[in-house]
N, C-alpha and C positions, 0 to 999 in steps of 0.2 A: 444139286443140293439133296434131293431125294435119293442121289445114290447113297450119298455119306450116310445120310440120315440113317437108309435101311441098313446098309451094311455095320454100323456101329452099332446098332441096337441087336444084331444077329449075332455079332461076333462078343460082343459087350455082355448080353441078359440084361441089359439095364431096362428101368421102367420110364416110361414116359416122365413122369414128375422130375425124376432122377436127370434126365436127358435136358427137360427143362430148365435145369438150374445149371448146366453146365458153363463153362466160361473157357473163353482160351487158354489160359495159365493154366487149367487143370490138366492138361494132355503135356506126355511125354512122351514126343516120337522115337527118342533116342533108348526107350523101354517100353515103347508101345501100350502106355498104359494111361488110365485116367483115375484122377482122384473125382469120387462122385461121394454128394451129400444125398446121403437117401430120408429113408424117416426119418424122423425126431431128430434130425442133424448131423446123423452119426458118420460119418467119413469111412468112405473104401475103398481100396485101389482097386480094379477091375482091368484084365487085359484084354487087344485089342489085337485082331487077328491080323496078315501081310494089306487082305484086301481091303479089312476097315481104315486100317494106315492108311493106304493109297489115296482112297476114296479123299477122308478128312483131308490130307495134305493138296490134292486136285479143290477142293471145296474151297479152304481157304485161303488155294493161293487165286483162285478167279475173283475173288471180294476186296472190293478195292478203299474200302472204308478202314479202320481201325477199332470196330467198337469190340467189345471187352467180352461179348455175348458171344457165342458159340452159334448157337441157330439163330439168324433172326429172320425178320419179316420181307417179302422182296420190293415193298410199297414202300414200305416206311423202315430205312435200314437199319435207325437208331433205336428199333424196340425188340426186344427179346421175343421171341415166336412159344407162341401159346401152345397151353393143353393141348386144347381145341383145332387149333390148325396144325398139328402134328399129328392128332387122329385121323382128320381131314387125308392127311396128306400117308398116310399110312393105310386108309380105307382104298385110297384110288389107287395106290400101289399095289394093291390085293386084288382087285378087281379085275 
C-alpha cells in the first residue's frame, strides 16, 4: 500500500486532501488518469505515470474487500484512511 500510495502521489502532484477523497471509480487505468476533487470541490483529471499504474493495480488487486474507498485503514477496512495516517505513513517513508 505504501508503494501505491508514494508513487501516485509522485507521479500524480496531488495533495493529501486530494488523495483523501479519492474513490475507486475515480481512476482510469485504461488512460491512466484520475478524476480528483480538490478545493472548493473543483474536479480535475491528473495523469498517472507506467509505475503509479502498476503500483495502484498490485494495491488493489491484494484487497480483498469491495469498499468504494481508495486508501483505507489496515485495522478497520471499512473506513477511509486519514489525513493524519497518510502523513504518518509518508513521514516514515522519508526517513
Amino acid at each position: 500500500m505504501e508503494n501505491a500510495l508514494f508513487e501516485f502521489m509522485y507521479s500524480t502532484g496531488c495533495r493529501i486532501g486530494e488523495v483523501v477523497k479519492l474513490n475507486r471509480n475515480d481512476i482510469s487505468f485504461l488512460m491512466n488518469s484520475v478524476i480528483v476533487h480538490g478545493k472548493g470541490d473543483k474536479e480535475r483529471e491528473v495523469y498517472c505515470n507506467t509505475h503509479g499504474s502498476i503500483w495502484l493495480k498490485r494495491y488493489l488487486d491484494e484487497r480483498d474487500d469491495e469498499d468504494f474507498c481508495l486508501f483505507i485503514t489496515k485495522r478497520r477496512t471499512n473506513r477511509r484512511m486519514s489525513i493524519d495516517n497518510l502523513r504518518y505513513i509518508i513521514k516514515r517513508i522519508s526517513n
